[in-house]
PDB file as gemmi writes it, atoms N, CA and C in Angstrom:
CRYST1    1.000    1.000    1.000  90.00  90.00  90.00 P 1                      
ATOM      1  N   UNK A   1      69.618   3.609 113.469  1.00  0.00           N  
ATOM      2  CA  UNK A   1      71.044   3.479 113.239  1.00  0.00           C  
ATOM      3  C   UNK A   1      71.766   3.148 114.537  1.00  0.00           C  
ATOM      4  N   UNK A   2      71.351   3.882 115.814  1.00  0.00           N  
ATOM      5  CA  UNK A   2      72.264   3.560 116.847  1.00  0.00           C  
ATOM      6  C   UNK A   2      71.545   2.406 117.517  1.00  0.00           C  
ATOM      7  N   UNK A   3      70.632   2.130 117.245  1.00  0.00           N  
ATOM      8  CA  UNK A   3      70.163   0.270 117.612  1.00  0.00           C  
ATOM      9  C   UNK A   3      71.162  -0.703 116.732  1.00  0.00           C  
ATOM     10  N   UNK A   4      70.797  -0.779 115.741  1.00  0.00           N  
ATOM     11  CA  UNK A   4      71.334  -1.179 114.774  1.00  0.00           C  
ATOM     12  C   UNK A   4      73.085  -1.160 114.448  1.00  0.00           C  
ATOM     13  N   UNK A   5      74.121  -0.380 114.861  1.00  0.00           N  
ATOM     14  CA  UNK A   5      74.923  -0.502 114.499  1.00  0.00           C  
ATOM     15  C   UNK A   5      75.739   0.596 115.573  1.00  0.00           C  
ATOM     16  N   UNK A   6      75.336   0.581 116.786  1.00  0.00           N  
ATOM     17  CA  UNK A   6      75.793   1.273 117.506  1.00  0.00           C  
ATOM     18  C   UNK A   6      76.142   2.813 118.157  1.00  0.00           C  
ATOM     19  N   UNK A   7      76.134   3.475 116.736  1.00  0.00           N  
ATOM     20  CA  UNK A   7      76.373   5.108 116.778  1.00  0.00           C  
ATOM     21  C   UNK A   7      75.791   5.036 115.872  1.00  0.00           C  
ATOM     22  N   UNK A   8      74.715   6.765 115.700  1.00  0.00           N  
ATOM     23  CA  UNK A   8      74.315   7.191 114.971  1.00  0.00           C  
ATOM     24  C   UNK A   8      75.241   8.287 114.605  1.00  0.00           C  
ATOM     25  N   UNK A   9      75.146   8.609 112.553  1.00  0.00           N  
ATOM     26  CA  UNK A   9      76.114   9.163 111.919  1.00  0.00           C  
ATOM     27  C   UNK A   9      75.905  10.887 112.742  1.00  0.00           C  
ATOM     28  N   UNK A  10      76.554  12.157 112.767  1.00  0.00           N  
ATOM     29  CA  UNK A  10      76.172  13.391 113.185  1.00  0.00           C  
ATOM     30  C   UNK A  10      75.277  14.185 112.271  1.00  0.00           C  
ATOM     31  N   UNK A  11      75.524  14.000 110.811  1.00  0.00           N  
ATOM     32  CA  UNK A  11      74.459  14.238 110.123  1.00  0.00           C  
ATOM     33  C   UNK A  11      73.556  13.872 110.193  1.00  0.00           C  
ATOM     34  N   UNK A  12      73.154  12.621 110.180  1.00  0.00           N  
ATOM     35  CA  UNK A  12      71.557  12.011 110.774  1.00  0.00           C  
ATOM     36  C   UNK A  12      70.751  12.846 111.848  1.00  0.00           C  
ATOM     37  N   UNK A  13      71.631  12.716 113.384  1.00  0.00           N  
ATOM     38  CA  UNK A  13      71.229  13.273 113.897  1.00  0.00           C  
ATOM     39  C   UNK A  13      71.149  14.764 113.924  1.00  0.00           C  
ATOM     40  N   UNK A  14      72.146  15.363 113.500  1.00  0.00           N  
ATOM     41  CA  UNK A  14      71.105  16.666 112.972  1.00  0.00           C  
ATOM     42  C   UNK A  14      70.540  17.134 112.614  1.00  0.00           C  
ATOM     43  N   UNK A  15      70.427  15.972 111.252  1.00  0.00           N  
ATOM     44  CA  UNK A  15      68.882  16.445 110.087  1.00  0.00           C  
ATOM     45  C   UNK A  15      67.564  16.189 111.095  1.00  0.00           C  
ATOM     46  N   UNK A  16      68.059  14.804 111.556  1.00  0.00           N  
ATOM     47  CA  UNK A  16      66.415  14.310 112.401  1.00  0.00           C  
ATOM     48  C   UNK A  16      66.090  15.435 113.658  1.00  0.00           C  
ATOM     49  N   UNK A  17      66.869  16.300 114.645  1.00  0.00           N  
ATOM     50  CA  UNK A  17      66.515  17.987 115.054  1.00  0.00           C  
ATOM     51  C   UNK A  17      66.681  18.712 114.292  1.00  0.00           C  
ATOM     52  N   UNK A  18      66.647  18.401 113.202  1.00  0.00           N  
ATOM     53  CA  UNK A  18      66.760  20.235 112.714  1.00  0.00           C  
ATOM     54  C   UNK A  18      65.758  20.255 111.473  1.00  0.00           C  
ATOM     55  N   UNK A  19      64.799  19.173 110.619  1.00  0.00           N  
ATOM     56  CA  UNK A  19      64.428  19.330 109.441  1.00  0.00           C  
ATOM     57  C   UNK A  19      62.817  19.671 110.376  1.00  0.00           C  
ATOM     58  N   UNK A  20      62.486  19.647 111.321  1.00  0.00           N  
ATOM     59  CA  UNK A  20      61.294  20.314 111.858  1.00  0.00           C  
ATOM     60  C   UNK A  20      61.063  22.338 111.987  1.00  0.00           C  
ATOM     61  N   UNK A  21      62.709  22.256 112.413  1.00  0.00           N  
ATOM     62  CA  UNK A  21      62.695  23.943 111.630  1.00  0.00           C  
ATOM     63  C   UNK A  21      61.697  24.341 110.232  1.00  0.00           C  
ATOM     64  N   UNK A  22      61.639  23.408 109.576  1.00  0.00           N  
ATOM     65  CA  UNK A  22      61.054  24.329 108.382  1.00  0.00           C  
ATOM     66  C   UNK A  22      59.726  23.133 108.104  1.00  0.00           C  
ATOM     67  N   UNK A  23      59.698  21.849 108.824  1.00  0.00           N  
ATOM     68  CA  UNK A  23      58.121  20.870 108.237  1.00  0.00           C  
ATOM     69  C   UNK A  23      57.482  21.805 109.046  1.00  0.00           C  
ATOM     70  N   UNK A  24      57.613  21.667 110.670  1.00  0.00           N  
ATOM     71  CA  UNK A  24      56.633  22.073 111.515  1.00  0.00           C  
ATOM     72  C   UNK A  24      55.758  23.575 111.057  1.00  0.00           C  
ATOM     73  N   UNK A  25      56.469  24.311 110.779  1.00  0.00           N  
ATOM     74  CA  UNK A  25      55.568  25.559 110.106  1.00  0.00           C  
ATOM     75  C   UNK A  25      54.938  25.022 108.922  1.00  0.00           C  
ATOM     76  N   UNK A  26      55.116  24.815 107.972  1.00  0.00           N  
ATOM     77  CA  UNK A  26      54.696  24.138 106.836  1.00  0.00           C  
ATOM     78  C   UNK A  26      53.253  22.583 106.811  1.00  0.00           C  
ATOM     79  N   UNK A  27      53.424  22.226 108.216  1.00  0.00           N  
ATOM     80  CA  UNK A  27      52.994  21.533 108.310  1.00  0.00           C  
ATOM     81  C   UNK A  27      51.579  21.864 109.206  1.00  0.00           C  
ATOM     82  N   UNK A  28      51.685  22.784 109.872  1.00  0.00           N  
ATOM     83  CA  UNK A  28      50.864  23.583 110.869  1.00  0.00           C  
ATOM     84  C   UNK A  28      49.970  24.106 109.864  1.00  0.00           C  
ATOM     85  N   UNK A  29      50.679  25.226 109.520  1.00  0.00           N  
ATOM     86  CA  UNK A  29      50.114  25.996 108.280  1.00  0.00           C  
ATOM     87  C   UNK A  29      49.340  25.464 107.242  1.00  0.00           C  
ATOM     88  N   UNK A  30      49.555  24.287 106.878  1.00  0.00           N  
ATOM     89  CA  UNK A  30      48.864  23.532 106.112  1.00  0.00           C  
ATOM     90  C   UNK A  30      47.342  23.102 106.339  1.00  0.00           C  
ATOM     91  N   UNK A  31      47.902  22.526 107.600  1.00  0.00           N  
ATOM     92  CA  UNK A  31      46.429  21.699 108.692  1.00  0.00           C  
ATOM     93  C   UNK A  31      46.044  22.985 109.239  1.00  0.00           C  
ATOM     94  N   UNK A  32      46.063  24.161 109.510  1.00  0.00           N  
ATOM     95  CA  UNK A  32      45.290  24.776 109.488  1.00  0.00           C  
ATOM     96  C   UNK A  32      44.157  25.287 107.996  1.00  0.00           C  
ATOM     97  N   UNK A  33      45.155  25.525 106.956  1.00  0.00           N  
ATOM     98  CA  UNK A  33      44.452  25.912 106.184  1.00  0.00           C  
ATOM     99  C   UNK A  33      43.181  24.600 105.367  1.00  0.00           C  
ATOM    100  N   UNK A  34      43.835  23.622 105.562  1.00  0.00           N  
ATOM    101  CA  UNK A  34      42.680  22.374 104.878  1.00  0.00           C  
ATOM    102  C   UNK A  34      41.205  22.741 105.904  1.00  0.00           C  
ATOM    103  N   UNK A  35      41.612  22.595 107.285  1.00  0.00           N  
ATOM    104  CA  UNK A  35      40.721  22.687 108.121  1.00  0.00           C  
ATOM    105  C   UNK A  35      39.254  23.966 107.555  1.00  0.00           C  
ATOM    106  N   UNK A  36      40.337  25.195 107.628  1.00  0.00           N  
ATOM    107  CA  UNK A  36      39.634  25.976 106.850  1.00  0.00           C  
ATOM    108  C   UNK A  36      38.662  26.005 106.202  1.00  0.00           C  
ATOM    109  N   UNK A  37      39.768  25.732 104.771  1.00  0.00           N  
ATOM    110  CA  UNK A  37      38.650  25.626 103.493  1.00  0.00           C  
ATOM    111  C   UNK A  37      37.536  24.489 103.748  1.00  0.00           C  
ATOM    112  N   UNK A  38      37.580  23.502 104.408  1.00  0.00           N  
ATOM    113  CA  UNK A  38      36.759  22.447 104.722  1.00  0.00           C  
ATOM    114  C   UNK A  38      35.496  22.908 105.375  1.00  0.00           C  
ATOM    115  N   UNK A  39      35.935  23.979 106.195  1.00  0.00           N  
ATOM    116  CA  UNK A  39      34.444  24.241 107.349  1.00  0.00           C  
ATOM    117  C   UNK A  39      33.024  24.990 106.452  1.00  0.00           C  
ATOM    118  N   UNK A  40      33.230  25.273 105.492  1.00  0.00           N  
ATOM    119  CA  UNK A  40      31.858  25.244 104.649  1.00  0.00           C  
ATOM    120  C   UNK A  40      30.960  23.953 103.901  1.00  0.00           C  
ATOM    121  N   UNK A  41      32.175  23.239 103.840  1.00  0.00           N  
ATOM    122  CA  UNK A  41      32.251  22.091 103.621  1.00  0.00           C  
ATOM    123  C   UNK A  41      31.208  20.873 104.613  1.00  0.00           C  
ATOM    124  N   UNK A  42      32.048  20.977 105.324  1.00  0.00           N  
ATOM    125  CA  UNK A  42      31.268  20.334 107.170  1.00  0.00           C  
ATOM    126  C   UNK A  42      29.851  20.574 107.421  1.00  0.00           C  
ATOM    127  N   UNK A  43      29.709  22.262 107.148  1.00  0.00           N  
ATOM    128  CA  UNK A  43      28.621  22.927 107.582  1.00  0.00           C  
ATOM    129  C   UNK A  43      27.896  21.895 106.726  1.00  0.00           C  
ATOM    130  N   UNK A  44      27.764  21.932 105.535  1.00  0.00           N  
ATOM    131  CA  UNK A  44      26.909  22.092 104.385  1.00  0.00           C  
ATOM    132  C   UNK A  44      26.382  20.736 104.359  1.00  0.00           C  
ATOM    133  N   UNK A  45      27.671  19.705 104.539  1.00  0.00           N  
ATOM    134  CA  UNK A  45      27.436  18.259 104.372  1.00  0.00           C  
ATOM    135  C   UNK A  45      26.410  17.486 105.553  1.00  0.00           C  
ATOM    136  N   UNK A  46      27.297  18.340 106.663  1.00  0.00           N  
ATOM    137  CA  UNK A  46      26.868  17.380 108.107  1.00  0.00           C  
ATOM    138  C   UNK A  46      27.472  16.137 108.500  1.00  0.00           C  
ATOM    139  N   UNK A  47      27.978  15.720 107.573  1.00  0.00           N  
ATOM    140  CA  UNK A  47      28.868  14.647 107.788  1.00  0.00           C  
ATOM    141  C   UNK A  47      29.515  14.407 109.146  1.00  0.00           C  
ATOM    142  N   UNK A  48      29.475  13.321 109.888  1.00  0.00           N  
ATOM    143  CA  UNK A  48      29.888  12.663 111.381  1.00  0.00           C  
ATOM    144  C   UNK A  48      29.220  13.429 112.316  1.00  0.00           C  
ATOM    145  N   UNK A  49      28.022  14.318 112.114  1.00  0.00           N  
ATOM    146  CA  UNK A  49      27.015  14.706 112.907  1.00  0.00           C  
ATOM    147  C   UNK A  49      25.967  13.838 113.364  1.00  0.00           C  
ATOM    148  N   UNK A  50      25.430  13.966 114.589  1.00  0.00           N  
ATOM    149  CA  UNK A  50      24.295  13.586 115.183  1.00  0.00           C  
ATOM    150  C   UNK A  50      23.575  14.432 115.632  1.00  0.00           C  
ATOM    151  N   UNK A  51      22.378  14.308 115.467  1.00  0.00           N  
ATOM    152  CA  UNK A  51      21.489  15.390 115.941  1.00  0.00           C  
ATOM    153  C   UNK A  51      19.910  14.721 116.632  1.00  0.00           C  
ATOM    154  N   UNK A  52      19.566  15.595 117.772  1.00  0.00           N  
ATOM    155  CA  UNK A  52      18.571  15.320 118.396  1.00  0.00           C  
ATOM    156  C   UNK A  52      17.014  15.415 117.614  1.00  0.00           C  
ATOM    157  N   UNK A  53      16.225  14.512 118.311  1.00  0.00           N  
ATOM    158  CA  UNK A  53      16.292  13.869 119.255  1.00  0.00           C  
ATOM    159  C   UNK A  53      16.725  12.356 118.460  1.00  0.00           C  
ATOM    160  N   UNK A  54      17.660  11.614 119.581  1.00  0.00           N  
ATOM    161  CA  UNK A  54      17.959  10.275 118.928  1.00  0.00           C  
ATOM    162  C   UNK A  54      17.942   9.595 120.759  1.00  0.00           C  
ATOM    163  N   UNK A  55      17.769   8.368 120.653  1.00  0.00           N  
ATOM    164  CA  UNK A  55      17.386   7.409 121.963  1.00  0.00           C  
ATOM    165  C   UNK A  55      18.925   7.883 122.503  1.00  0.00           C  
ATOM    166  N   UNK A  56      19.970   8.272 122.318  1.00  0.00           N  
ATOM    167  CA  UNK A  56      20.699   8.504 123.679  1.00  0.00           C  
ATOM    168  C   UNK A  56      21.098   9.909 123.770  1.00  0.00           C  
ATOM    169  N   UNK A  57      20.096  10.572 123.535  1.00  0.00           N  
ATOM    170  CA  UNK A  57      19.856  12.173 123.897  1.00  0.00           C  
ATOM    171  C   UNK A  57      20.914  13.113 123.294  1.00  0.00           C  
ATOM    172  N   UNK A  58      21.703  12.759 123.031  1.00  0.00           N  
ATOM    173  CA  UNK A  58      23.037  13.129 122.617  1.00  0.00           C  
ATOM    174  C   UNK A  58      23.034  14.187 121.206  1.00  0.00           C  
ATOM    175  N   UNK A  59      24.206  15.030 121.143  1.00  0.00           N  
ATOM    176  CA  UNK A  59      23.983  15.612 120.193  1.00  0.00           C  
ATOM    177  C   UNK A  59      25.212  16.001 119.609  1.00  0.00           C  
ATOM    178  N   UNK A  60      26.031  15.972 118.225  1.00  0.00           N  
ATOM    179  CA  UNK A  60      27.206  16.800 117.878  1.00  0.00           C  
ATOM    180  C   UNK A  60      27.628  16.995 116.841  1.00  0.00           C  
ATOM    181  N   UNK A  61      28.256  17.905 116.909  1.00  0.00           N  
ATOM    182  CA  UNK A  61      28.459  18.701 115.042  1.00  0.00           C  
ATOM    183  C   UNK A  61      29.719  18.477 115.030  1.00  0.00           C  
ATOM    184  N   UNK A  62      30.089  18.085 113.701  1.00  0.00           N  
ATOM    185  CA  UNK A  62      31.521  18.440 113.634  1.00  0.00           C  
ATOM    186  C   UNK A  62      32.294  19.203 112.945  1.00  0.00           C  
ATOM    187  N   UNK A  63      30.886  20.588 112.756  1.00  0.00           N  
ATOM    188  CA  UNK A  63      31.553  21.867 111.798  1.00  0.00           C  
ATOM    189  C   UNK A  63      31.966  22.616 113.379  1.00  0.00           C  
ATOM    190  N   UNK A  64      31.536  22.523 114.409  1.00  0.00           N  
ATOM    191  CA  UNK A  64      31.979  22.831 115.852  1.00  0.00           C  
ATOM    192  C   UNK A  64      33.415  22.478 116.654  1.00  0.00           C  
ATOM    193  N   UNK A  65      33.426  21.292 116.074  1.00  0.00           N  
ATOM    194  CA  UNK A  65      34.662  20.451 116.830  1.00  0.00           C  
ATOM    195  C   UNK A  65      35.942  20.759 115.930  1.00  0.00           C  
ATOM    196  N   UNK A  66      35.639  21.273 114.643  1.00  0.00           N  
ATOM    197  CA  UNK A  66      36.272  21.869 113.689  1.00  0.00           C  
ATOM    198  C   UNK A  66      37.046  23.200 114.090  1.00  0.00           C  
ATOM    199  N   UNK A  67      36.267  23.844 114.334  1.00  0.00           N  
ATOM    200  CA  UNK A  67      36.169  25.519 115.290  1.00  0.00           C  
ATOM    201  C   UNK A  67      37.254  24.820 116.424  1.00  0.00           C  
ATOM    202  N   UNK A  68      36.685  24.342 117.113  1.00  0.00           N  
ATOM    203  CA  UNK A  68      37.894  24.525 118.517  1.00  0.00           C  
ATOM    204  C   UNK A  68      38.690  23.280 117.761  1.00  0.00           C  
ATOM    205  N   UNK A  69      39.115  22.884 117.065  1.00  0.00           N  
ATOM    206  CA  UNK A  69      40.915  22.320 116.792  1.00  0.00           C  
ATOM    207  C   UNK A  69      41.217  23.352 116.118  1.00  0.00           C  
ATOM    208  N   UNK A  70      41.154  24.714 115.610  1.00  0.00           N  
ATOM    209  CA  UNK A  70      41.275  25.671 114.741  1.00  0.00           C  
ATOM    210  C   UNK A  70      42.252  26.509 115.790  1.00  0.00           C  
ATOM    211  N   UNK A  71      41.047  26.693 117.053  1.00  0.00           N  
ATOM    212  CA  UNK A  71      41.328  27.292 118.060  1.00  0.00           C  
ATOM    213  C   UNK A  71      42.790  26.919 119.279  1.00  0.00           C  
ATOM    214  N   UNK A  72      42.866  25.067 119.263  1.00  0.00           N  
ATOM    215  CA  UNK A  72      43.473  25.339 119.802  1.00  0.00           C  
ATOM    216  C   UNK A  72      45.278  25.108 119.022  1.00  0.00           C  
ATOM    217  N   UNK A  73      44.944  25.401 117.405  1.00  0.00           N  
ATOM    218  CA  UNK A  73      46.571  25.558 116.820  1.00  0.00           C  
ATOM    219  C   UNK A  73      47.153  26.832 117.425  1.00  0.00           C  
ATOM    220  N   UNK A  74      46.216  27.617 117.702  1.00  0.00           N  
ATOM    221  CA  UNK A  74      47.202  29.101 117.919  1.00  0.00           C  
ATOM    222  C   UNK A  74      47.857  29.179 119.189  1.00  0.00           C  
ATOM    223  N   UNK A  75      47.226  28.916 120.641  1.00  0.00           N  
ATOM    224  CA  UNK A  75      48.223  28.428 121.761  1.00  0.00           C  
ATOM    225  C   UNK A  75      49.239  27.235 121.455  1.00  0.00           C  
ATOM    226  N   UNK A  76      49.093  26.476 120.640  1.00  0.00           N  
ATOM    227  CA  UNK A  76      49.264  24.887 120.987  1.00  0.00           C  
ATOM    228  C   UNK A  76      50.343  25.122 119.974  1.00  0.00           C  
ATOM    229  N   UNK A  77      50.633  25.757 118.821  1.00  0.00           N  
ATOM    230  CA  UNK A  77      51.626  25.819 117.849  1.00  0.00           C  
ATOM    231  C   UNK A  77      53.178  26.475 118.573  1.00  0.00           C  
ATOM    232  N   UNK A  78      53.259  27.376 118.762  1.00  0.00           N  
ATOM    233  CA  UNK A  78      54.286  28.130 119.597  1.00  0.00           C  
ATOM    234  C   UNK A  78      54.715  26.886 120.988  1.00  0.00           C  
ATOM    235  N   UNK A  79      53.975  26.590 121.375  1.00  0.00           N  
ATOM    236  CA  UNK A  79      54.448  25.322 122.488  1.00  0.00           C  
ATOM    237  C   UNK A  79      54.999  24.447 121.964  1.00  0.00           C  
ATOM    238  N   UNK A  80      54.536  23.691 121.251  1.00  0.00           N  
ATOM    239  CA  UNK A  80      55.121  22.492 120.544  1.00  0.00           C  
ATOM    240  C   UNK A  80      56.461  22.941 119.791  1.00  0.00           C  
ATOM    241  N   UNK A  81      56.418  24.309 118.899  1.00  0.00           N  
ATOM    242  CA  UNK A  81      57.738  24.699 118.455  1.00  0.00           C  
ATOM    243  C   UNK A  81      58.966  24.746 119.943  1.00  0.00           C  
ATOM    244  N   UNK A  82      58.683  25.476 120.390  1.00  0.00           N  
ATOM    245  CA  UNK A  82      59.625  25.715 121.628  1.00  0.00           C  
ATOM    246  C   UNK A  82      59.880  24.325 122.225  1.00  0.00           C  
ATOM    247  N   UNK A  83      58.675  23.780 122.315  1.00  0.00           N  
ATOM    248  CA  UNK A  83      59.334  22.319 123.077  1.00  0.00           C  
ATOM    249  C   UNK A  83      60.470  21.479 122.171  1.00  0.00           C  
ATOM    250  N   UNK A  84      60.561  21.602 121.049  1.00  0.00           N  
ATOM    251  CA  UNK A  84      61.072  21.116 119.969  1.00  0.00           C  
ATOM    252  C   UNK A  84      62.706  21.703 119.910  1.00  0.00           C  
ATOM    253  N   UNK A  85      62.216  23.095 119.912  1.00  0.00           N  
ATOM    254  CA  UNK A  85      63.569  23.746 120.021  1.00  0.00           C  
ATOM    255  C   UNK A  85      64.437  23.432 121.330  1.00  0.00           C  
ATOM    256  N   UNK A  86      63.917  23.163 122.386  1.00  0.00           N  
ATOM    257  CA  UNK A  86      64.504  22.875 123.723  1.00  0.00           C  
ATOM    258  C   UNK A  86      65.179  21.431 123.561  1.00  0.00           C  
ATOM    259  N   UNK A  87      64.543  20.369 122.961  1.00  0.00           N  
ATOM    260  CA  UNK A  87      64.564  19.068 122.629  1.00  0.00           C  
ATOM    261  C   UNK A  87      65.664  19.055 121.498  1.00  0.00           C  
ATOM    262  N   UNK A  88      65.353  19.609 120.323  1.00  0.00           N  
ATOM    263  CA  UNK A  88      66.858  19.931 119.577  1.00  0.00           C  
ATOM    264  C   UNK A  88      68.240  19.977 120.534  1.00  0.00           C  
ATOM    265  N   UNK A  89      68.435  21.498 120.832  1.00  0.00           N  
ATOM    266  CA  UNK A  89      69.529  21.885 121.738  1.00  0.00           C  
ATOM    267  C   UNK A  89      70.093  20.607 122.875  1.00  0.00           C  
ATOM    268  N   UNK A  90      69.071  20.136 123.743  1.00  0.00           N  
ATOM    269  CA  UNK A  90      69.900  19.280 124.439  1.00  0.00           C  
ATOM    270  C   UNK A  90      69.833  18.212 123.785  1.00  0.00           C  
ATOM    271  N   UNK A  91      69.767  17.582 122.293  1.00  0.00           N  
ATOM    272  CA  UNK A  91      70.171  15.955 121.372  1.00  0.00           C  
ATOM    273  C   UNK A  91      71.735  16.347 120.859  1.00  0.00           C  
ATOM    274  N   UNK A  92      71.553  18.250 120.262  1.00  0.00           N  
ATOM    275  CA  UNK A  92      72.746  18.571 120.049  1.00  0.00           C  
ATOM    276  C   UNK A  92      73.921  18.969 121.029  1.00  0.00           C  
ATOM    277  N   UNK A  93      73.205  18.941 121.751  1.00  0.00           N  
ATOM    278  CA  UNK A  93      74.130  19.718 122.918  1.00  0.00           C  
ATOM    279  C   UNK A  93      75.341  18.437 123.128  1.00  0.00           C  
ATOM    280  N   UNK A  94      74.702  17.114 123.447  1.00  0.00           N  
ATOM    281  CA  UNK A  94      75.249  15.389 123.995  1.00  0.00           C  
ATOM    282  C   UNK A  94      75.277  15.320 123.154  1.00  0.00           C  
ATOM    283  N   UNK A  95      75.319  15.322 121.841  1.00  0.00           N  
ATOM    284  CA  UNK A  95      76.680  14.954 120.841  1.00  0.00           C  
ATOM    285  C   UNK A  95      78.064  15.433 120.589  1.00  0.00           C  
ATOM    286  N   UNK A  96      77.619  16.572 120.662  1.00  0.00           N  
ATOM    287  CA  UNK A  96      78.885  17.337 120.820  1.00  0.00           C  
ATOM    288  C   UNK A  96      80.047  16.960 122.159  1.00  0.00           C  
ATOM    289  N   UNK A  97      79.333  16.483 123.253  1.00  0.00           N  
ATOM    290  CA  UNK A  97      79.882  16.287 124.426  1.00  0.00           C  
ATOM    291  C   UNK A  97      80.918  14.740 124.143  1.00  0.00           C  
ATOM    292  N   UNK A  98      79.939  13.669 123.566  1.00  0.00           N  
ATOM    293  CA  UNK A  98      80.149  12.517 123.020  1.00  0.00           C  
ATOM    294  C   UNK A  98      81.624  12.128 122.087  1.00  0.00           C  
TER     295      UNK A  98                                                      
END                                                                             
């Protein structure tokens, strides 16, 4: 909108900071839980695994690589919220100023 036609409306821009208030949990929560239910899944299938011995020695699971993106939603969720919330406040902050 503000490419396009110069100013963006104040509703716009508030929905576009503020409708992550309620996806981002919802959305976290989600991709954690698919992940979840999936990892018996992973185990069982093997699917995008390689396993030794193969000519470039190499080896990897991806009921493992599963495990640590699991691992790192729980630091990595609270950061990204807060960064978000910081990022909100000063889009709203310069409109208001505007």
């Amino acid at each position: 909108m503000k490419e396009a036609f110069g100013a963006t409306p104040s509703f716009l821009l508030w929905l576009r900071y503020s409708t992550f208030l309620v996806m981002y949990p919802i959305g976290i929560s989600s991709e954690v839980g698919l992940i979840y239910l999936a990892l018996p899944h992973i185990k069982v299938s093997e699917k995008f695994c390689i396993r030794m011995p193969n000519k470039w020695n190499f080896s990897f699971d991806n009921f493992y690589i599963a495990f640590i993106a699991l691992g790192i939603y729980v630091p990595g969720s609270p950061h990204m919220y807060r960064y978000m919330l910081s990022q909100r406040k000063k889009a709203l902050s310069k409109s208001k100023r505007e």
